[in-house]
C-alpha positions as CSV (number, residue, x, y, z in Angstrom):
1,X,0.0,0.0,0.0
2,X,3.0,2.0,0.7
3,X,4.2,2.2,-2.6
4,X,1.0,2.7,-4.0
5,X,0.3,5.7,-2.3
6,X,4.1,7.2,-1.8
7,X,6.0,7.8,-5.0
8,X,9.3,7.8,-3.1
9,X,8.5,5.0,-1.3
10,X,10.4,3.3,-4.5
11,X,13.3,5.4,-4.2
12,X,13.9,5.0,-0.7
13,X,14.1,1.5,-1.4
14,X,16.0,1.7,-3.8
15,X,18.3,3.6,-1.9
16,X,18.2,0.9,1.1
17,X,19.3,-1.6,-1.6
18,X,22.3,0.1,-3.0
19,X,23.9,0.7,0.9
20,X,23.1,-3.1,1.5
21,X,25.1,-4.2,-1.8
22,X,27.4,-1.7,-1.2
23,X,28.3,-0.8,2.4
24,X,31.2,1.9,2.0
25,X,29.0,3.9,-1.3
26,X,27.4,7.2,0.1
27,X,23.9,7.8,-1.7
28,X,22.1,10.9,-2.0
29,X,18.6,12.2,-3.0
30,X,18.7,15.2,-4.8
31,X,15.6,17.6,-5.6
32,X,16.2,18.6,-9.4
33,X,14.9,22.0,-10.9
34,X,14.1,22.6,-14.3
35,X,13.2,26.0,-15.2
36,X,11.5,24.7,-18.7
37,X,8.7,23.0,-16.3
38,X,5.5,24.5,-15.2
39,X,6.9,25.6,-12.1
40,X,3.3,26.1,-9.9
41,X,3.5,22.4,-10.2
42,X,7.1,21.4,-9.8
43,X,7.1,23.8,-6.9
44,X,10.4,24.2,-5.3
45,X,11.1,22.8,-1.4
46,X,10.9,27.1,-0.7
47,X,8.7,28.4,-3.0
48,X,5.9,30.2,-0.5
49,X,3.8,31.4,-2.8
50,X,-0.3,31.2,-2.3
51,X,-2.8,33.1,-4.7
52,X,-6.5,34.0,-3.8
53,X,-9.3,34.8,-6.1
54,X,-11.9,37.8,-4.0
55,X,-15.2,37.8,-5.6
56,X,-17.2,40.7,-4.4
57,X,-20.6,41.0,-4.7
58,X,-22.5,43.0,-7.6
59,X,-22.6,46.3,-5.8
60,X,-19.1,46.2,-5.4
61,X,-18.1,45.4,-8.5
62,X,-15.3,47.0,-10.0
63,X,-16.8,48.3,-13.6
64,X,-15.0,51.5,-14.3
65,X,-10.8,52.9,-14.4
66,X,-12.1,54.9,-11.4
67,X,-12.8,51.8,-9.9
68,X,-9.5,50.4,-10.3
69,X,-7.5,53.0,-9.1
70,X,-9.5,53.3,-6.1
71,X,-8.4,49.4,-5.2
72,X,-5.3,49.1,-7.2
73,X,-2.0,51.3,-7.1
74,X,0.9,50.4,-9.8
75,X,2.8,54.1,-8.4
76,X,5.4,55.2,-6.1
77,X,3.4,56.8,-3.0
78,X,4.8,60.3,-1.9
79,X,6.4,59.9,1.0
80,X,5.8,63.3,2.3
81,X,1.6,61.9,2.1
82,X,2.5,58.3,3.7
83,X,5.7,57.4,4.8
84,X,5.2,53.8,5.9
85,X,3.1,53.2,2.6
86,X,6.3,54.3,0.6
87,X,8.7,52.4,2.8
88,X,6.7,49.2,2.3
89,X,6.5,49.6,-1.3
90,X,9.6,50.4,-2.0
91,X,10.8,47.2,0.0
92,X,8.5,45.0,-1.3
93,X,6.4,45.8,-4.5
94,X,9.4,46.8,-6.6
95,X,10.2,44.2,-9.5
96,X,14.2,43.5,-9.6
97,X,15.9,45.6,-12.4
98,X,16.2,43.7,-15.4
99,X,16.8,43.6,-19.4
100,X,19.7,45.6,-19.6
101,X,20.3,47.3,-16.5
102,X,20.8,43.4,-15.2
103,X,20.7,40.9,-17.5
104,X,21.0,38.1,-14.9
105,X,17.9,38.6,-13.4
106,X,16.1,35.4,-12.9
107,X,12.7,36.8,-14.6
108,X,14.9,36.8,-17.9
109,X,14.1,34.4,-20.9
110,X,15.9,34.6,-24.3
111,X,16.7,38.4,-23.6
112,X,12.9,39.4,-22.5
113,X,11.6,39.9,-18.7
114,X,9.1,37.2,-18.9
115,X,6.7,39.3,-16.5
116,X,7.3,42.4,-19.2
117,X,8.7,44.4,-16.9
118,X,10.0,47.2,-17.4
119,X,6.0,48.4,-18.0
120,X,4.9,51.8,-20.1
121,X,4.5,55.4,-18.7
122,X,0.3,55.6,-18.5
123,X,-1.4,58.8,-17.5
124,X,-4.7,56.7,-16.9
125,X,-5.4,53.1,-16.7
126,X,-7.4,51.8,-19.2
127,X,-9.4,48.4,-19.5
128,X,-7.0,45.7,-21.5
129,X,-9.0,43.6,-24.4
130,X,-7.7,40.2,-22.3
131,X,-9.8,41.2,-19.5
132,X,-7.0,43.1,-17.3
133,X,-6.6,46.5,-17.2
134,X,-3.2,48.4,-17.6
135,X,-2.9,50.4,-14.4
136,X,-2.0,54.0,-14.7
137,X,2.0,54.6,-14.0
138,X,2.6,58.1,-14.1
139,X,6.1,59.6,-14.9
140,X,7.7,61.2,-12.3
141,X,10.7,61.4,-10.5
142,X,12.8,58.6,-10.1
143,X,14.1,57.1,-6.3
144,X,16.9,55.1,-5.4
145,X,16.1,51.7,-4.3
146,X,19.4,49.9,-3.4
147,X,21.9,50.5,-6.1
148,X,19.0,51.1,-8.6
149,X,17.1,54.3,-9.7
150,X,13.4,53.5,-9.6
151,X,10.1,54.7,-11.2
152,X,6.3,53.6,-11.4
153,X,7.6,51.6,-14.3
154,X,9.1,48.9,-12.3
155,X,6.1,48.6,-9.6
156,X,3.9,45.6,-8.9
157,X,0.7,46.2,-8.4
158,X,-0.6,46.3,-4.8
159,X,-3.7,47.5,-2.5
160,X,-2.6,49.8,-0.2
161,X,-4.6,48.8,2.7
162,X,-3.3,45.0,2.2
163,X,0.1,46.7,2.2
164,X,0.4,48.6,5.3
165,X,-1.9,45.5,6.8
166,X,0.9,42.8,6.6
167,X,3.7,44.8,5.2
168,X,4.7,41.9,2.7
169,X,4.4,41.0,-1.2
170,X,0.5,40.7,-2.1
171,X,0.2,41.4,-5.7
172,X,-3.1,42.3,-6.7
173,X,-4.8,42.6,-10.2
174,X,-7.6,43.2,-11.4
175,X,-9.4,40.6,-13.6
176,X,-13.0,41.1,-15.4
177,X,-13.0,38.3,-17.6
178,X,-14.4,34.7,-17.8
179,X,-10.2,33.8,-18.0
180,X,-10.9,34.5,-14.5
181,X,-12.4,31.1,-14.0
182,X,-10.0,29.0,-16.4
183,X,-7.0,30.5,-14.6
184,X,-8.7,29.2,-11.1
185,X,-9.7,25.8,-12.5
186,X,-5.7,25.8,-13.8
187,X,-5.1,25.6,-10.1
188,X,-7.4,23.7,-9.0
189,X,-6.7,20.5,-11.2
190,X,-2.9,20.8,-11.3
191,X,-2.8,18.1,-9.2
192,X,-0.4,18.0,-6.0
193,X,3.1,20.0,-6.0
194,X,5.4,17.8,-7.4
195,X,9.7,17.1,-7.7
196,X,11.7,14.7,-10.0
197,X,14.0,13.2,-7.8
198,X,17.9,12.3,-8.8
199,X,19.2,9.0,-7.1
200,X,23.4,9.2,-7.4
201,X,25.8,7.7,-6.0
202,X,28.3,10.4,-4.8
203,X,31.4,10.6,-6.8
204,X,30.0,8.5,-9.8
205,X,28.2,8.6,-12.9
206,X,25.0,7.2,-13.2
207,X,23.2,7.2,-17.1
208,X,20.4,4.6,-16.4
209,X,18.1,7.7,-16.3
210,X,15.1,5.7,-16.3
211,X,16.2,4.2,-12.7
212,X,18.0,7.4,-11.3
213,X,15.2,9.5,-12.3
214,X,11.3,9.3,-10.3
215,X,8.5,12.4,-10.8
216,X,6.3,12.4,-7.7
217,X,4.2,14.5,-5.3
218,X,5.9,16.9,-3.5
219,X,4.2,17.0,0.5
220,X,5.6,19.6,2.6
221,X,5.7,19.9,6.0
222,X,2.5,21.2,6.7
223,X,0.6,18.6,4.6
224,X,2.9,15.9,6.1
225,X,0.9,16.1,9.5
């Protein structure tokens, strides 16, 4: 029942087999990461990321740009106005410089932020066609965050309120279409977090990839008890 219901209940025996046969051989697990793989599956051991959907009822619905930028900020905040606000968002709603100010950045692919950052200059936000609207970033001066010089261009967007709340990263978009309910059902039948597993022996090579090499669920700790 075990190794129905484990994945890795397999590779630990496998494991247990290869220090039987071979007393003085030190074996090792180790957690592979492959950046070509749908990652909100293959989740890393430290990835903490959780994601919400708030449906509101229809008096609250958000129908106009007013409406947005009364929830939604993609802006510096003037930190003569709130202080605390700008602090938070400066330490935690700015996207890492990228493209060519820092080409390592880990949100590059082939040459291209893949979250499209850095974003356009907008006086207003308008409604997008997809169903999400692009939030008004307004040109102004730039401040140093770090070693970097920063506008709205590189901001996340964020509800103030949720900000000063928790002072952490909530990102927070607005979405008005029916992707609304694809992108939750994307979650919802994902299936379990999951890890391909490499079992080596340290020091040599192993190319029997179909025996060294087991995809299964990932539990954390939380979901271990």
């Amino acid at each position: 029942m075990l190794r129905e219901i484990n994945p890795f209940a397999q590779s630990d025996l496998q494991m247990y087999r290869l220090v039987q046969e071979h007393p003085t051989t030190s074996v090792k697990m180790v957690f592979l990461e492959d950046k070509n793989l749908d990652m909100r599956r293959y989740n890393a051991p430290t990835l903490c990321t959780e994601v919400a959907a708030i449906f509101v009822d229809s008096e609250s619905k958000i129908r106009t740009e007013d409406d947005i930028d009364k929830f939604v900020s993609a802006e510096l905040t003037d930190p003569c106005t709130d202080l605390r606000l700008f602090q938070i968002v400066t330490k935690c709603m700015v996207h890492d410089p990228c493209g060519t100010i820092n080409i390592n950045s880990p949100c590059m692919r082939d040459g291209q932020c893949c979250k499209s950052f850095p974003k356009q200059f907008m006086d207003d936000t308008e409604e997008n066609v997809n169903g999400y609207p692009i939030y008004r970033r307004r040109a102004t001066e730039p401040v140093q965050v770090g070693k970097y010089s920063i506008d709205n261009r590189w901001v996340v967007p964020y509800n103030p309120w949720l900000l000063k709340k928790f002072n952490a990263h909530i990102n927070v978009e607005v979405c008005s279409s029916v992707k609304s309910v694809k992108y939750l059902y994307k979650y919802v039948y994902k299936g379990h977090d999951a890890a391909s597993v490499k079992i080596q022996k340290e020091g040599a090579l192993d190319h029997n990839e179909i025996l060294s090499f087991v995809e299964g669920r990932y539990v954390s700790a939380p979901e271990a008890m």
